[in-house]
mmCIF file as Biopython writes it, N, C-alpha, C and O atoms, coordinates in Angstrom:
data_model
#
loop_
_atom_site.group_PDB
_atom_site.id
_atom_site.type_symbol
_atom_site.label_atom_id
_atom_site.label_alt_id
_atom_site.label_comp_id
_atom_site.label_asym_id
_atom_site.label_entity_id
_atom_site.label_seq_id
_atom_site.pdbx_PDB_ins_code
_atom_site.Cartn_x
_atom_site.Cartn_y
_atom_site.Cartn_z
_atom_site.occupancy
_atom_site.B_iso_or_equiv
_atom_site.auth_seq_id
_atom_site.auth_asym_id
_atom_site.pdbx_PDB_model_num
ATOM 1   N N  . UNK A ? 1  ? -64.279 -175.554 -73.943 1.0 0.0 1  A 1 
ATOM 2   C CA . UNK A ? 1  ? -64.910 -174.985 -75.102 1.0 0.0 1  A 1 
ATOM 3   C C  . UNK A ? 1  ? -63.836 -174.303 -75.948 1.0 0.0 1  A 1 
ATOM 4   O O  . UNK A ? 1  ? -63.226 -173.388 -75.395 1.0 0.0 1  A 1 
ATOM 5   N N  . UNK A ? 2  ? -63.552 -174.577 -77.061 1.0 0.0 2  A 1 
ATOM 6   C CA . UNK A ? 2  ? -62.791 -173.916 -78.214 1.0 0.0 2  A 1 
ATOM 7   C C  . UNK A ? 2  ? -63.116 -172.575 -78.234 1.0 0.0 2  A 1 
ATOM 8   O O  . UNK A ? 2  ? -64.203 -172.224 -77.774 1.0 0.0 2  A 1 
ATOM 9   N N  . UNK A ? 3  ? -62.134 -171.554 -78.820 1.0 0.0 3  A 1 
ATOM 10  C CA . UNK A ? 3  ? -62.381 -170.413 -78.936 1.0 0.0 3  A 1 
ATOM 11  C C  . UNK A ? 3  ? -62.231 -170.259 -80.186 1.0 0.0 3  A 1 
ATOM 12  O O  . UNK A ? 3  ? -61.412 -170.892 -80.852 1.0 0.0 3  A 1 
ATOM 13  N N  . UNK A ? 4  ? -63.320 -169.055 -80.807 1.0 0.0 4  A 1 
ATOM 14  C CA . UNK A ? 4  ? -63.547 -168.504 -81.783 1.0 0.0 4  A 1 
ATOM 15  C C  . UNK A ? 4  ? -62.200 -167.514 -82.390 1.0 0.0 4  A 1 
ATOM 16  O O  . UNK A ? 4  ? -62.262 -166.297 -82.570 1.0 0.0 4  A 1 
ATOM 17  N N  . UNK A ? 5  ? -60.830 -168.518 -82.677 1.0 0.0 5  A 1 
ATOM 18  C CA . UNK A ? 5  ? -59.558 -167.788 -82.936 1.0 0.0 5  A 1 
ATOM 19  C C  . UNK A ? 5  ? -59.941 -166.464 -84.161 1.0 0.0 5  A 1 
ATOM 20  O O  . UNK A ? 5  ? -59.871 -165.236 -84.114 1.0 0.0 5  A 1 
ATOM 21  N N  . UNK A ? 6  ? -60.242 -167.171 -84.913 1.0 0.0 6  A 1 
ATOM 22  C CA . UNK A ? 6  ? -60.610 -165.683 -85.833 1.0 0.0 6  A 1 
ATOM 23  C C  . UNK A ? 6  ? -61.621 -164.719 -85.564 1.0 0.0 6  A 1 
ATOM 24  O O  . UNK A ? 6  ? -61.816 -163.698 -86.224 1.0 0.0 6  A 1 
ATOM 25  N N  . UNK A ? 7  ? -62.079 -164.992 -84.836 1.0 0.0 7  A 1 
ATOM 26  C CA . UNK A ? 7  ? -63.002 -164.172 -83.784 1.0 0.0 7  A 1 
ATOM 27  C C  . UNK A ? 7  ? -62.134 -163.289 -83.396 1.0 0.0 7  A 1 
ATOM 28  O O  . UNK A ? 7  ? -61.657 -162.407 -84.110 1.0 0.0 7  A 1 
ATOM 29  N N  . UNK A ? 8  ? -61.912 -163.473 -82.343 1.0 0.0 8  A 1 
ATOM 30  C CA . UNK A ? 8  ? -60.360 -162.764 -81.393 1.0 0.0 8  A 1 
ATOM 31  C C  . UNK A ? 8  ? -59.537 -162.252 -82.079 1.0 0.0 8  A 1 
ATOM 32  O O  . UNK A ? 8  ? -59.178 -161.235 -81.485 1.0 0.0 8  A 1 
ATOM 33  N N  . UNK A ? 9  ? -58.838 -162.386 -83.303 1.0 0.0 9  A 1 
ATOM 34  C CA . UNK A ? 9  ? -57.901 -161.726 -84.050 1.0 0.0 9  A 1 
ATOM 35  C C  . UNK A ? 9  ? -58.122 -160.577 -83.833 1.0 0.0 9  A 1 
ATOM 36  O O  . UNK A ? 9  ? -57.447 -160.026 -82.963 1.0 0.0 9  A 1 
ATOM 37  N N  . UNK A ? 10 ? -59.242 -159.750 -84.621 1.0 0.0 10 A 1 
ATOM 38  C CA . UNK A ? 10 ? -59.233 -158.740 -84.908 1.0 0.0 10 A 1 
ATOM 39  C C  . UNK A ? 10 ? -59.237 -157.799 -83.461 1.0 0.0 10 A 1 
ATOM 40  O O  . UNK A ? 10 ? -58.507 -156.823 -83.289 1.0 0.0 10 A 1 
ATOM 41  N N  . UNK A ? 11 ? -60.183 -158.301 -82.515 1.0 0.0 11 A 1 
ATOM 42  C CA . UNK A ? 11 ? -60.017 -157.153 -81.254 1.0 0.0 11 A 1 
ATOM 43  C C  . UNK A ? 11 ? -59.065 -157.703 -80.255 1.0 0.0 11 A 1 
ATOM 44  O O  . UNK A ? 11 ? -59.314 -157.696 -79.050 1.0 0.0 11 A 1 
ATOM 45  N N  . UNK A ? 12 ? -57.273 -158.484 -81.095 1.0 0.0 12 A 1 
ATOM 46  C CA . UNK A ? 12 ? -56.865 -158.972 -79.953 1.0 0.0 12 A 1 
ATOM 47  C C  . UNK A ? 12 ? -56.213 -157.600 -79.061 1.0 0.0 12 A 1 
ATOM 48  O O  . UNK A ? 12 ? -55.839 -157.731 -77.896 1.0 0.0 12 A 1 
ATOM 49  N N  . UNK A ? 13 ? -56.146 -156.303 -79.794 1.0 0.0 13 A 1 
ATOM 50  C CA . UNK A ? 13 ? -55.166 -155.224 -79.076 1.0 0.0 13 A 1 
ATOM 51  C C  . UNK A ? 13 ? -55.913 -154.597 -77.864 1.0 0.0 13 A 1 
ATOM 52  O O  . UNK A ? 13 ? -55.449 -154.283 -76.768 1.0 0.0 13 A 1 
ATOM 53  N N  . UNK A ? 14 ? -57.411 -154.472 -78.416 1.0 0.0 14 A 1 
ATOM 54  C CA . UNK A ? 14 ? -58.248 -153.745 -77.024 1.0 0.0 14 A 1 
ATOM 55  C C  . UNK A ? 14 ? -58.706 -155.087 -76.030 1.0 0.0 14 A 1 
ATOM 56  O O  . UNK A ? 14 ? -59.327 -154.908 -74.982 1.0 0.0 14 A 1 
ATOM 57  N N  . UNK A ? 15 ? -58.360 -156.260 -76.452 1.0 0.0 15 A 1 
ATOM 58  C CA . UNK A ? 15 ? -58.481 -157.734 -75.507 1.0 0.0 15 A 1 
ATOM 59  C C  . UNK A ? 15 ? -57.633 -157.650 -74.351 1.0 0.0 15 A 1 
ATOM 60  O O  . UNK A ? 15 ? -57.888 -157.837 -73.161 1.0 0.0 15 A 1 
ATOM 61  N N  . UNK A ? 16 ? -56.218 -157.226 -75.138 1.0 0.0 16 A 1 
ATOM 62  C CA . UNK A ? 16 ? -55.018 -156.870 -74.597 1.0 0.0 16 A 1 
ATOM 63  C C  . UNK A ? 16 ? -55.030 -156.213 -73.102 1.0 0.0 16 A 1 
ATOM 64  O O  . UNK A ? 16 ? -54.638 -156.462 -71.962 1.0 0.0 16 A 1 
ATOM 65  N N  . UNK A ? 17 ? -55.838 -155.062 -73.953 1.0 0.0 17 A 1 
ATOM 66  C CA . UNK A ? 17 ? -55.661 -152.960 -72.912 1.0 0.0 17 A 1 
ATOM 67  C C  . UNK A ? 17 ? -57.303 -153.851 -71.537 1.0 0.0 17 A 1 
ATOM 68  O O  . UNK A ? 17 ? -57.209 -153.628 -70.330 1.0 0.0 17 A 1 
ATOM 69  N N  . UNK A ? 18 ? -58.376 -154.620 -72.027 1.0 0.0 18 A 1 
ATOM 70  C CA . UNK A ? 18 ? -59.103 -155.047 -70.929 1.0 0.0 18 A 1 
ATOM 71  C C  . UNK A ? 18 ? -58.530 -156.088 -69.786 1.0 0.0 18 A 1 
ATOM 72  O O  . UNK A ? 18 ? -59.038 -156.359 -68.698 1.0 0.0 18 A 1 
ATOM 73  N N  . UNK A ? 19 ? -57.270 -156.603 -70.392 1.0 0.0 19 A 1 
ATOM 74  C CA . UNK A ? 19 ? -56.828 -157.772 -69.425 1.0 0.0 19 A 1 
ATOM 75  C C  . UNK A ? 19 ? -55.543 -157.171 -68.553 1.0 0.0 19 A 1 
ATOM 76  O O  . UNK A ? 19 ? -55.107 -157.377 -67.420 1.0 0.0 19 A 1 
ATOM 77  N N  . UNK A ? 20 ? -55.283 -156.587 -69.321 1.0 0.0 20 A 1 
ATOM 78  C CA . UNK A ? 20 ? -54.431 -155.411 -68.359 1.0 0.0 20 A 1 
ATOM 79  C C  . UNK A ? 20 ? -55.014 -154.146 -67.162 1.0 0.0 20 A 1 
ATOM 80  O O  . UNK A ? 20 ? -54.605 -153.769 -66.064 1.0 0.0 20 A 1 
ATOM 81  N N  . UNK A ? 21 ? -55.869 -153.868 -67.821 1.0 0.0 21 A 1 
ATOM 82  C CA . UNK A ? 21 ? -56.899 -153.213 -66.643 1.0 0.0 21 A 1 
ATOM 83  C C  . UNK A ? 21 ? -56.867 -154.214 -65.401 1.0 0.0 21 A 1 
ATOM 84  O O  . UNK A ? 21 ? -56.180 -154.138 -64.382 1.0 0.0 21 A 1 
ATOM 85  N N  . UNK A ? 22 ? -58.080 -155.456 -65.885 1.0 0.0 22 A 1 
ATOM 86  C CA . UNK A ? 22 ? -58.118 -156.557 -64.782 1.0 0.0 22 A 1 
ATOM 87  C C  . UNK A ? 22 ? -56.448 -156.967 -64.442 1.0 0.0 22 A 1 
ATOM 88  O O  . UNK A ? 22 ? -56.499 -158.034 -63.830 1.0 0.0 22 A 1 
ATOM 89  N N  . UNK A ? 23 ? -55.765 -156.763 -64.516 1.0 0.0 23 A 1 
ATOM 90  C CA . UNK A ? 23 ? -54.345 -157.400 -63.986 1.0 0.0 23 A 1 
ATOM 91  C C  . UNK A ? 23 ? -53.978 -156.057 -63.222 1.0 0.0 23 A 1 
ATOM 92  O O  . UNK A ? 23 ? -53.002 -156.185 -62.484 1.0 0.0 23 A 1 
ATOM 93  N N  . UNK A ? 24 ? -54.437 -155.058 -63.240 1.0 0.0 24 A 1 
ATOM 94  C CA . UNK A ? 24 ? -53.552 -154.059 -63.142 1.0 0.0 24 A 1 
ATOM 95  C C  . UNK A ? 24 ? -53.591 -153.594 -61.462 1.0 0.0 24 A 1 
ATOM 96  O O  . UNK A ? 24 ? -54.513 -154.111 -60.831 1.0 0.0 24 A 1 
ATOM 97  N N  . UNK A ? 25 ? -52.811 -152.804 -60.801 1.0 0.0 25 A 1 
ATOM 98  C CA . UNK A ? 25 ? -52.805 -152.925 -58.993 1.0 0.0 25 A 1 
ATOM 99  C C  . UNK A ? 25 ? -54.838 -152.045 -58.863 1.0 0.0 25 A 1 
ATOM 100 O O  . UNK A ? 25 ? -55.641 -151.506 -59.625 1.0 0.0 25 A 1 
ATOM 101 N N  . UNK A ? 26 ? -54.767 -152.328 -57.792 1.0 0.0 26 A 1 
ATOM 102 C CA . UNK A ? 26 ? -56.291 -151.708 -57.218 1.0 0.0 26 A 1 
ATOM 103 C C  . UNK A ? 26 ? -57.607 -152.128 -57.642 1.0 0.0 26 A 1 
ATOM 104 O O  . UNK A ? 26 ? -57.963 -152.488 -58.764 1.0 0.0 26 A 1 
ATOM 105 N N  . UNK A ? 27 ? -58.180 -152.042 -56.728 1.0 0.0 27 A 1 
ATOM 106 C CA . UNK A ? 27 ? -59.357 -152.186 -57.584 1.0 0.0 27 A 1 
ATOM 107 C C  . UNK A ? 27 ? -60.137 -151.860 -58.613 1.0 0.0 27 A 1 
ATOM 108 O O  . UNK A ? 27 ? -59.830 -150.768 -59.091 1.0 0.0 27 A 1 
ATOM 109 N N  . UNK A ? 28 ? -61.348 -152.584 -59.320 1.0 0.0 28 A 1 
ATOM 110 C CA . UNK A ? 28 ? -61.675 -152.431 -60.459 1.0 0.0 28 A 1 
ATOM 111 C C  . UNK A ? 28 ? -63.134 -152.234 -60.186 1.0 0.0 28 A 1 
ATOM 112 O O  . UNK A ? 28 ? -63.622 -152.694 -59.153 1.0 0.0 28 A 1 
ATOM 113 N N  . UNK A ? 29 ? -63.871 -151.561 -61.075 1.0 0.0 29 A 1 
ATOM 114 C CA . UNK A ? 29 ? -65.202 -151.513 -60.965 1.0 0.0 29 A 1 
ATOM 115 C C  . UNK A ? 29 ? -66.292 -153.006 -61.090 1.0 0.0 29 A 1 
ATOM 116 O O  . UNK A ? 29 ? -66.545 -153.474 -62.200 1.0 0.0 29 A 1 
ATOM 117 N N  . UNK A ? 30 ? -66.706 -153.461 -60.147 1.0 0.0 30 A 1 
ATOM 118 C CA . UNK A ? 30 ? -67.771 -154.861 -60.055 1.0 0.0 30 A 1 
ATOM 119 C C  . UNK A ? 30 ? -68.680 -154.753 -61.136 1.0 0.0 30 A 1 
ATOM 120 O O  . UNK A ? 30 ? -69.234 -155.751 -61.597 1.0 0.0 30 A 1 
ATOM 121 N N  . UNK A ? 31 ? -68.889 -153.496 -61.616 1.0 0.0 31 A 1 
ATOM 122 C CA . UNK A ? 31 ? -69.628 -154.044 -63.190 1.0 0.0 31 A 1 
ATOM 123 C C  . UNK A ? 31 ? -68.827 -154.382 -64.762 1.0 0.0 31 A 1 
ATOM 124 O O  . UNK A ? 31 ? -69.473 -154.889 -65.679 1.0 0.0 31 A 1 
ATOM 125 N N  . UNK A ? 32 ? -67.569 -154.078 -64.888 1.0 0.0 32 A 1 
ATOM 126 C CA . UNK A ? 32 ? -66.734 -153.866 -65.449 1.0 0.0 32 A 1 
ATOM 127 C C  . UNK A ? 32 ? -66.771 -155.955 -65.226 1.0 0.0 32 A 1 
ATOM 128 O O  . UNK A ? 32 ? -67.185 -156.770 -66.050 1.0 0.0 32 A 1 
ATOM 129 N N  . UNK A ? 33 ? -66.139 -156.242 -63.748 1.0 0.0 33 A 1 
ATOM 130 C CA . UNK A ? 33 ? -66.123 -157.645 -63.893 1.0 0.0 33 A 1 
ATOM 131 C C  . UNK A ? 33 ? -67.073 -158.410 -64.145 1.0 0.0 33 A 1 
ATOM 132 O O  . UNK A ? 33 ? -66.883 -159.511 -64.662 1.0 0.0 33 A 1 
ATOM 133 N N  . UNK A ? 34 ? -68.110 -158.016 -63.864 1.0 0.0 34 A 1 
ATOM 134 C CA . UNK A ? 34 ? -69.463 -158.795 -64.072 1.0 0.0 34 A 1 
ATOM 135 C C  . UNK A ? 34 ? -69.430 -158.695 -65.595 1.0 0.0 34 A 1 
ATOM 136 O O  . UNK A ? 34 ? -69.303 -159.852 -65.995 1.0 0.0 34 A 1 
ATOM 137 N N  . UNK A ? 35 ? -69.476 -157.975 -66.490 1.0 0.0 35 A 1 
ATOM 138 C CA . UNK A ? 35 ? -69.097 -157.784 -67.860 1.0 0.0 35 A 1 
ATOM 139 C C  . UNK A ? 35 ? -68.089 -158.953 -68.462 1.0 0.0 35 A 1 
ATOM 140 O O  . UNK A ? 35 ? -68.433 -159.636 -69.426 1.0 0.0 35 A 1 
ATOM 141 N N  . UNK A ? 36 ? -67.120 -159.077 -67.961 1.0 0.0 36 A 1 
ATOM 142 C CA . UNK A ? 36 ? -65.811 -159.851 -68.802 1.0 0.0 36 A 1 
ATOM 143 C C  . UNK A ? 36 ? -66.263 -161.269 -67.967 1.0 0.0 36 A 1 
ATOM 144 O O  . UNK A ? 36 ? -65.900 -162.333 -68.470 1.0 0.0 36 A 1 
ATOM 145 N N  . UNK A ? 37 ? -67.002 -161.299 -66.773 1.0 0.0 37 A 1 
ATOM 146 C CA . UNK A ? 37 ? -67.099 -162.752 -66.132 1.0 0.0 37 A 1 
ATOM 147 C C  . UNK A ? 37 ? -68.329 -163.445 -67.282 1.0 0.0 37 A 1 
ATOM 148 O O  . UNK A ? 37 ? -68.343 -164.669 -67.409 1.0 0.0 37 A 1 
ATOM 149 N N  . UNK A ? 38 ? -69.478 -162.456 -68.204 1.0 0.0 38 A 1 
ATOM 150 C CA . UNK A ? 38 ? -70.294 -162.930 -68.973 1.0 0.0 38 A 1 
ATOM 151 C C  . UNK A ? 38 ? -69.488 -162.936 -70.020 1.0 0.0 38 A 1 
ATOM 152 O O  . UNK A ? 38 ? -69.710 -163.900 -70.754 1.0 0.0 38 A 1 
ATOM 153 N N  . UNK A ? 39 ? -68.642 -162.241 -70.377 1.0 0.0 39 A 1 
ATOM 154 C CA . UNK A ? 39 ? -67.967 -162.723 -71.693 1.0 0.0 39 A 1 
ATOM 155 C C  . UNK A ? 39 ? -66.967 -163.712 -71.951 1.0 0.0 39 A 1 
ATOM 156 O O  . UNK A ? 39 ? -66.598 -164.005 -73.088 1.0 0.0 39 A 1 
ATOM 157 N N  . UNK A ? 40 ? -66.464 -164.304 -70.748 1.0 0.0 40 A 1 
ATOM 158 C CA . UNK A ? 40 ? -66.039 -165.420 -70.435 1.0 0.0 40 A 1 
ATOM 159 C C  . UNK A ? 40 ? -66.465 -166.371 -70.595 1.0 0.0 40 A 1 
ATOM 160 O O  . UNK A ? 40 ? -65.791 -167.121 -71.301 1.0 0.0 40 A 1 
ATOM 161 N N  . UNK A ? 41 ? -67.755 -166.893 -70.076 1.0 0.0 41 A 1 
ATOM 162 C CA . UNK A ? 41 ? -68.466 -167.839 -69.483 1.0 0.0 41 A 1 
ATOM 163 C C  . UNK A ? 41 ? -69.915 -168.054 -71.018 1.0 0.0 41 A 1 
ATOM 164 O O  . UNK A ? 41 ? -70.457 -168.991 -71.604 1.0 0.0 41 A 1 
ATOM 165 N N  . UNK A ? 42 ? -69.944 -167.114 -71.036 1.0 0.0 42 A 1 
ATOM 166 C CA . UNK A ? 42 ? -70.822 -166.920 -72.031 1.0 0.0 42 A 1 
ATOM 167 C C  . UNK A ? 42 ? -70.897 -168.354 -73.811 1.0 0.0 42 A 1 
ATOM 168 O O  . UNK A ? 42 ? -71.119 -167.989 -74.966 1.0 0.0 42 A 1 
ATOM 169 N N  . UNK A ? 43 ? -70.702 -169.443 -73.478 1.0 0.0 43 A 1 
ATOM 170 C CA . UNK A ? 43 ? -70.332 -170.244 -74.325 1.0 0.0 43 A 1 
ATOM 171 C C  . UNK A ? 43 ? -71.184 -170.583 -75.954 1.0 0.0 43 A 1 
ATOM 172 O O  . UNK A ? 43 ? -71.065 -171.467 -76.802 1.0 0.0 43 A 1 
ATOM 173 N N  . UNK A ? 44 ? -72.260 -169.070 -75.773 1.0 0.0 44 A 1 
ATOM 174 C CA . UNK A ? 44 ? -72.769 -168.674 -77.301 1.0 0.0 44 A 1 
ATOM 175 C C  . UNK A ? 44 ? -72.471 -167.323 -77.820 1.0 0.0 44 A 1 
ATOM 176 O O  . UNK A ? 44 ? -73.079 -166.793 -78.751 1.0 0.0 44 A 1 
ATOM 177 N N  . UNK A ? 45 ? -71.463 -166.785 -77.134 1.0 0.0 45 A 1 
ATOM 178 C CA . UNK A ? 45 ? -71.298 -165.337 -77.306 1.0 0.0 45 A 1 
ATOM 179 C C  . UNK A ? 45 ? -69.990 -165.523 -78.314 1.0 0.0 45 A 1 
ATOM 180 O O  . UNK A ? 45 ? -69.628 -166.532 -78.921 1.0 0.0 45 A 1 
ATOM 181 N N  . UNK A ? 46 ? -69.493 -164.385 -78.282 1.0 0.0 46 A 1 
ATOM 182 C CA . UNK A ? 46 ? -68.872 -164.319 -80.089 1.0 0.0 46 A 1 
ATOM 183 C C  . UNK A ? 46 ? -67.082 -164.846 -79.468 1.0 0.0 46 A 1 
ATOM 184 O O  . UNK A ? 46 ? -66.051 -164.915 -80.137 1.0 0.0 46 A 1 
ATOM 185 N N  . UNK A ? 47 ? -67.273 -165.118 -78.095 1.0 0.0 47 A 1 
ATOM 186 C CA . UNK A ? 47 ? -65.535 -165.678 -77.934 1.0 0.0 47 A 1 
ATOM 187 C C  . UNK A ? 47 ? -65.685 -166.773 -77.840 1.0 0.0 47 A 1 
ATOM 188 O O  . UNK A ? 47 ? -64.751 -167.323 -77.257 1.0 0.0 47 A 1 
ATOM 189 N N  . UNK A ? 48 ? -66.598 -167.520 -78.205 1.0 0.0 48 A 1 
ATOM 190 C CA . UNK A ? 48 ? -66.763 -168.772 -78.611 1.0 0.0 48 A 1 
ATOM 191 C C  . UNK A ? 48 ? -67.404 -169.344 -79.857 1.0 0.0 48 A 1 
ATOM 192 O O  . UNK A ? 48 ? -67.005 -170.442 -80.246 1.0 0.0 48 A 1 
ATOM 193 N N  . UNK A ? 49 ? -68.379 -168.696 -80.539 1.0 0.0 49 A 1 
ATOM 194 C CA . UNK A ? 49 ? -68.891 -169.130 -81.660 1.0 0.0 49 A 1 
ATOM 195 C C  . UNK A ? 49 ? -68.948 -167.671 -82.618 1.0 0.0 49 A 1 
ATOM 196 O O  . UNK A ? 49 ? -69.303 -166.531 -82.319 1.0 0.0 49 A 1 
ATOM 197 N N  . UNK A ? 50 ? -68.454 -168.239 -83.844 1.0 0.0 50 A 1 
ATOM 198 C CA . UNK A ? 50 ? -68.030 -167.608 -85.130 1.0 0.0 50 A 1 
ATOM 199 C C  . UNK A ? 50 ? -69.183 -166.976 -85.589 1.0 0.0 50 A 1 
ATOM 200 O O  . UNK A ? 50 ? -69.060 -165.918 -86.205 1.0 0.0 50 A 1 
ATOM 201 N N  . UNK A ? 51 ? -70.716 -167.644 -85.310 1.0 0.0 51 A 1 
ATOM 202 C CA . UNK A ? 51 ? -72.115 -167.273 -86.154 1.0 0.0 51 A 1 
ATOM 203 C C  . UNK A ? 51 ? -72.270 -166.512 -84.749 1.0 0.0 51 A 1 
ATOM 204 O O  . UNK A ? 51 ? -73.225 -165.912 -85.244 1.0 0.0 51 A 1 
ATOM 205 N N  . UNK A ? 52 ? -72.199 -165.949 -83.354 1.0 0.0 52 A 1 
ATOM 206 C CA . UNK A ? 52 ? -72.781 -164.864 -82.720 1.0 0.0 52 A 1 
ATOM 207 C C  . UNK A ? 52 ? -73.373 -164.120 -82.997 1.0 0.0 52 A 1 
ATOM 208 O O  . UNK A ? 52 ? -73.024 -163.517 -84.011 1.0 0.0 52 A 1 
ATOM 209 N N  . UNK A ? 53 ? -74.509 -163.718 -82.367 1.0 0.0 53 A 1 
ATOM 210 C CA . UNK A ? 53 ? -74.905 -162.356 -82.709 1.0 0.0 53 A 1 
ATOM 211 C C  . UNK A ? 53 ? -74.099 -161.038 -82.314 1.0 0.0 53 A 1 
ATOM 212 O O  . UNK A ? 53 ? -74.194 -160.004 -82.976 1.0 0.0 53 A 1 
ATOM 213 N N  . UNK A ? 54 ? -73.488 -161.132 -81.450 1.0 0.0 54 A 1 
ATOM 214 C CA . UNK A ? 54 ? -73.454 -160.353 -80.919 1.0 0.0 54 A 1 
ATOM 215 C C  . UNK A ? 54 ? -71.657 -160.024 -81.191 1.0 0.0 54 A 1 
ATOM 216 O O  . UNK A ? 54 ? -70.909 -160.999 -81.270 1.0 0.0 54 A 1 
ATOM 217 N N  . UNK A ? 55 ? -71.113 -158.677 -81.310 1.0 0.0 55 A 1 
ATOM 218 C CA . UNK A ? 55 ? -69.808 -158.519 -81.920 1.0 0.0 55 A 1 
ATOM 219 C C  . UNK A ? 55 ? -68.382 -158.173 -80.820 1.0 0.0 55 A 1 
ATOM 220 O O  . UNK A ? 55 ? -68.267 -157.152 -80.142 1.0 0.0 55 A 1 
ATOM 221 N N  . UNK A ? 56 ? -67.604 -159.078 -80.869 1.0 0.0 56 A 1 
ATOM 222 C CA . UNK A ? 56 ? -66.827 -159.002 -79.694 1.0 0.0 56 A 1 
ATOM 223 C C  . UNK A ? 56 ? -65.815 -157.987 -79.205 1.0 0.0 56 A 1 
ATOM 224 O O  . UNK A ? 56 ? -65.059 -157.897 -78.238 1.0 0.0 56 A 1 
ATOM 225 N N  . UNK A ? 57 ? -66.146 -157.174 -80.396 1.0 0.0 57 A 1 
ATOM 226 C CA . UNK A ? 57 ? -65.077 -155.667 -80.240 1.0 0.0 57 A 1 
ATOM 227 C C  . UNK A ? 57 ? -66.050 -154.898 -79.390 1.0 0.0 57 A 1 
ATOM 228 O O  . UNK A ? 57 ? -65.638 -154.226 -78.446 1.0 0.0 57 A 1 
ATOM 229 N N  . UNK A ? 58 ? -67.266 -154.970 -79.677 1.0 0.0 58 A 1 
ATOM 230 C CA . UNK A ? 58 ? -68.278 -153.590 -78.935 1.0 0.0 58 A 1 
ATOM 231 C C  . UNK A ? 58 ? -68.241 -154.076 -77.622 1.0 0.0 58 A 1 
ATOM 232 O O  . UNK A ? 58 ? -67.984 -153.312 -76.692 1.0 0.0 58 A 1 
ATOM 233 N N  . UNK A ? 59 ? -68.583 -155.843 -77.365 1.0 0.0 59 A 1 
ATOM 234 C CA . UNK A ? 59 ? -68.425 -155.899 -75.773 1.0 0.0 59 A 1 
ATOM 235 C C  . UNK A ? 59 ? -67.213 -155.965 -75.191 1.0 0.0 59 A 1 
ATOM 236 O O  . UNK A ? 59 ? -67.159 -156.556 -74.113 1.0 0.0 59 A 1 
ATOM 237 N N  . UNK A ? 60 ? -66.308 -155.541 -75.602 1.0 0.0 60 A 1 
ATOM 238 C CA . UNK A ? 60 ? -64.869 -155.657 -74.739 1.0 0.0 60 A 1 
ATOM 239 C C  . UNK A ? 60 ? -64.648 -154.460 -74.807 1.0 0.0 60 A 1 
ATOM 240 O O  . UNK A ? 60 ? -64.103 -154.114 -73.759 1.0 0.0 60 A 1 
ATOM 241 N N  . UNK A ? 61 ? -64.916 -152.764 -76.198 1.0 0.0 61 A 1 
ATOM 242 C CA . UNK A ? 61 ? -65.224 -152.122 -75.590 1.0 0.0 61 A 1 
ATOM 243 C C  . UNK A ? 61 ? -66.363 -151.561 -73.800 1.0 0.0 61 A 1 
ATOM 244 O O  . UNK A ? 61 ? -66.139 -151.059 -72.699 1.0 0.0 61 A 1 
ATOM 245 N N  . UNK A ? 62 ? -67.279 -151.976 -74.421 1.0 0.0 62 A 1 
ATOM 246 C CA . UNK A ? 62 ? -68.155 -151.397 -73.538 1.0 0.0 62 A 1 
ATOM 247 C C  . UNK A ? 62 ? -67.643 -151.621 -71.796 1.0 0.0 62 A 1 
ATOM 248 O O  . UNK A ? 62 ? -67.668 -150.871 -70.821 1.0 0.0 62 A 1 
ATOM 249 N N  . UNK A ? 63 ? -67.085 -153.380 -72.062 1.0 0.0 63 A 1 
ATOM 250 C CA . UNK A ? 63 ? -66.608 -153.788 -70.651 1.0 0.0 63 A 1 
ATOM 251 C C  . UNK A ? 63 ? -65.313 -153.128 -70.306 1.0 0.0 63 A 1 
ATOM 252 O O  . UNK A ? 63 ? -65.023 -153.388 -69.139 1.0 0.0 63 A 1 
ATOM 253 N N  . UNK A ? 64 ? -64.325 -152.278 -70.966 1.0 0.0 64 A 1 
ATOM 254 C CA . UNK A ? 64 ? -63.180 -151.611 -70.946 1.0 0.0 64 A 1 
ATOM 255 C C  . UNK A ? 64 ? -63.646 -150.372 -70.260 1.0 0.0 64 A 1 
ATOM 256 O O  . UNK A ? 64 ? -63.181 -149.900 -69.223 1.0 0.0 64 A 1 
ATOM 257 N N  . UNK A ? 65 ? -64.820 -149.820 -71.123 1.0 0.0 65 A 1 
ATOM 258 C CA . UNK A ? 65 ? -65.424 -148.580 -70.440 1.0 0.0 65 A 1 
ATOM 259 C C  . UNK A ? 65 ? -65.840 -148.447 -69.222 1.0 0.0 65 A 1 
ATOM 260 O O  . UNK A ? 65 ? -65.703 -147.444 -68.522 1.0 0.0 65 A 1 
ATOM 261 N N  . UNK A ? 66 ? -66.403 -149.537 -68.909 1.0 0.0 66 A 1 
ATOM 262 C CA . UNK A ? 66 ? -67.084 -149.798 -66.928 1.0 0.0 66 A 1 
ATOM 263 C C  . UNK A ? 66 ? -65.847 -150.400 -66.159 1.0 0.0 66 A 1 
ATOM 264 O O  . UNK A ? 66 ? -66.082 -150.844 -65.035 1.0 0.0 66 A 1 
ATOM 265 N N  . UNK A ? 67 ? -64.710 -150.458 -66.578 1.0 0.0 67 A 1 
ATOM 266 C CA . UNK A ? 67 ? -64.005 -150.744 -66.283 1.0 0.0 67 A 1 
ATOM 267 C C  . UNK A ? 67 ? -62.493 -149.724 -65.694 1.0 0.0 67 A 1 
ATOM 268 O O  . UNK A ? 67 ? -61.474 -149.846 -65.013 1.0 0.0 67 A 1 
ATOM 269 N N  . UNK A ? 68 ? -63.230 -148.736 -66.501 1.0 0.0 68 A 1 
ATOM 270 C CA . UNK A ? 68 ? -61.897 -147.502 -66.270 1.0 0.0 68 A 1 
ATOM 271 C C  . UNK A ? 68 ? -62.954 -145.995 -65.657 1.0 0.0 68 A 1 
ATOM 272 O O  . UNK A ? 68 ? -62.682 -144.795 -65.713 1.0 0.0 68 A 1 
ATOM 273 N N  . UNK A ? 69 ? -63.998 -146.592 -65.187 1.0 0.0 69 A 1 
ATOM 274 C CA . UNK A ? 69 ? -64.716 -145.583 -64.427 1.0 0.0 69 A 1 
ATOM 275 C C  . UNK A ? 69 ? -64.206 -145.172 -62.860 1.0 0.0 69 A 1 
ATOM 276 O O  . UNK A ? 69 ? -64.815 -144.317 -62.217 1.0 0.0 69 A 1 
#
């Protein structure tokens, strides 16, 4: 599935600070992954299609946030 490149532009810096979390030593919070495993996989969500409803800065916040709990 193609990705929504101009999509991604704009939240590529906090894309960045969430993939570094997940890379980073220790464990991570299982809702935090369950979060980025739907925003992954998710092939109508906004990291794949340009018309989404839904806005890809708030869910990579939100998944950053369950993520650094």
């Amino acid at each position: 599935m193609p990705l929504a490149r101009a999509q991604i532009r704009q939240p590529a810096g906090p894309l960045t600070v969430l993939a570094d979390y997940l890379a980073g030593p220790g464990p991570v919070p299982a809702q935090g992954v369950a979060m980025v495993s739907q925003l992954l996989t998710d092939a109508a969500g906004p990291l794949y299609r340009q018309a989404s409803a839904e806005n890809l800065g708030d869910l990579i916040a939100t998944a950053t946030g369950a993520l650094t709990r």
